[in-house]
C-alpha positions, 0 to 999 in steps of 0.5 A: 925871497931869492929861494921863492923866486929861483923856484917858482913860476912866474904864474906863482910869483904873479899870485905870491905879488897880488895876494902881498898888495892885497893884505897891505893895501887892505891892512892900511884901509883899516888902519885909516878907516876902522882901526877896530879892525886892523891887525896890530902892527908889527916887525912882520907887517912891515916886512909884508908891507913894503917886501910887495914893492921891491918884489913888484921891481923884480916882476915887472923888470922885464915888463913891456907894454905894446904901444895900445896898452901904453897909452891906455897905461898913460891915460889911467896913470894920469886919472889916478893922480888927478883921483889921488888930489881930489882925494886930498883936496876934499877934506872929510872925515877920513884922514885926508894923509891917507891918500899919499900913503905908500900903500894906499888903493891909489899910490900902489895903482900909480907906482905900478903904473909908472914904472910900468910906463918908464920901462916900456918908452924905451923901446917905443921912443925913437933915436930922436929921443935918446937924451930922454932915455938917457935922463930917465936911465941916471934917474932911475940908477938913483931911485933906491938913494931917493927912496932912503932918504927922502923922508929925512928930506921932507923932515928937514925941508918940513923944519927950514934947516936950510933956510926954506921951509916947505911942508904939505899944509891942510890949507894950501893943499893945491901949492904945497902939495906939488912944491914939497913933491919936487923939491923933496925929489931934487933935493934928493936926487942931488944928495943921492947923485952926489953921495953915489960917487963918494967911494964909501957912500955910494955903497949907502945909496947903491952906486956902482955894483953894490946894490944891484937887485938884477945881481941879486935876483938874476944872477942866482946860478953864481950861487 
């Protein structure tokens, strides 16, 4: 990926990005709706699945929306969620799960969507605003600990190893959904915000200059 990226156009990498969503978000509609057809997974799909995100970070980094787009972008990241729990709260034929699945239509259109929007407040919000800056900024040092781990997160909130089981129920999808969503992030974002200033962690959650993608990406003349 660092040769692709050092030698292609942004125009290539914009191509390279849609045509890596596509396959996924494709790939994973036939795994939920005709698995007939889906392509048997393995060590490759998975890195094809999942390389389409941290490549879309480094795409969109330097990503600004004008203020017209970004309320639009606001508005379409609001229908998406609200598309996202209608989704879920009908139940149907399809597995309703597929709706919180990192490459489902909808999760890749609000990912893409919200960090879209964050990048782009800053330069929209004025001083008056500059304590939200500042919590989306420590937020956003630790998204690559949340995402690590917060799947052990939801398995031991799911299973009440500390004393409080919380888990998305079929059947109180409407109260669990939003419950299991925050308390799986702040939990997450404690373990991450914590293990980040522990001198040998904090390479495991990407404290300090450990795991930098801008080092790894923009930095390439160093090598």
């Amino acid at each position: 990926m660092r040769v692709f990226i050092q030698n292609s156009s942004r125009k290539l990498q914009l191509y390279f990005l849609l045509m890596l969503f596509l396959y996924s978000v494709v790939q994973n509609l036939f795994n939920y709706y005709i698995p007939n057809l889906s392509v048997r997974i393995n060590a490759l799909n998975y890195f094809v699945f999942y390389i389409c995100y941290f490549m879309a970070g480094f795409y969109l980094k330097t990503f600004k929306l004008a203020s017209t787009k970004l309320a639009f972008s606001i508005i379409l990241f609001i229908a998406t969620v609200c598309l996202t729990a209608i989704q879920a709260y009908s139940n149907g034929k399809t597995p309703w799960i597929y709706s919180y699945d990192y490459l489902s239509y909808n999760v890749v259109m609000m990912t893409v969507l919200l960090f879209t929007i964050l990048n782009s407040l800053n330069d929209h919000l004025g001083k008056q605003h500059d304590y939200l800056c500042k919590v989306v900024k420590n937020i956003a040092s630790t998204t690559l600990g949340i995402y690590a781990i917060h799947i052990i997160v939801k398995e031991l909130l799911s299973r009440g190893v500390w004393g409080l089981s919380i888990s998305i129920s079929s059947n109180h999808l409407l109260l669990s959904v939003p419950v299991t969503i925050l308390m799986v992030f702040l939990v997450s974002f404690l373990i991450t915000s914590i293990g980040m200033k522990i001198p040998l962690l904090n390479k495991v959650f990407g404290g300090s200059s450990t795991f930098r993608v801008d080092l790894e990406f923009n930095g390439l003349q160093s090598t």
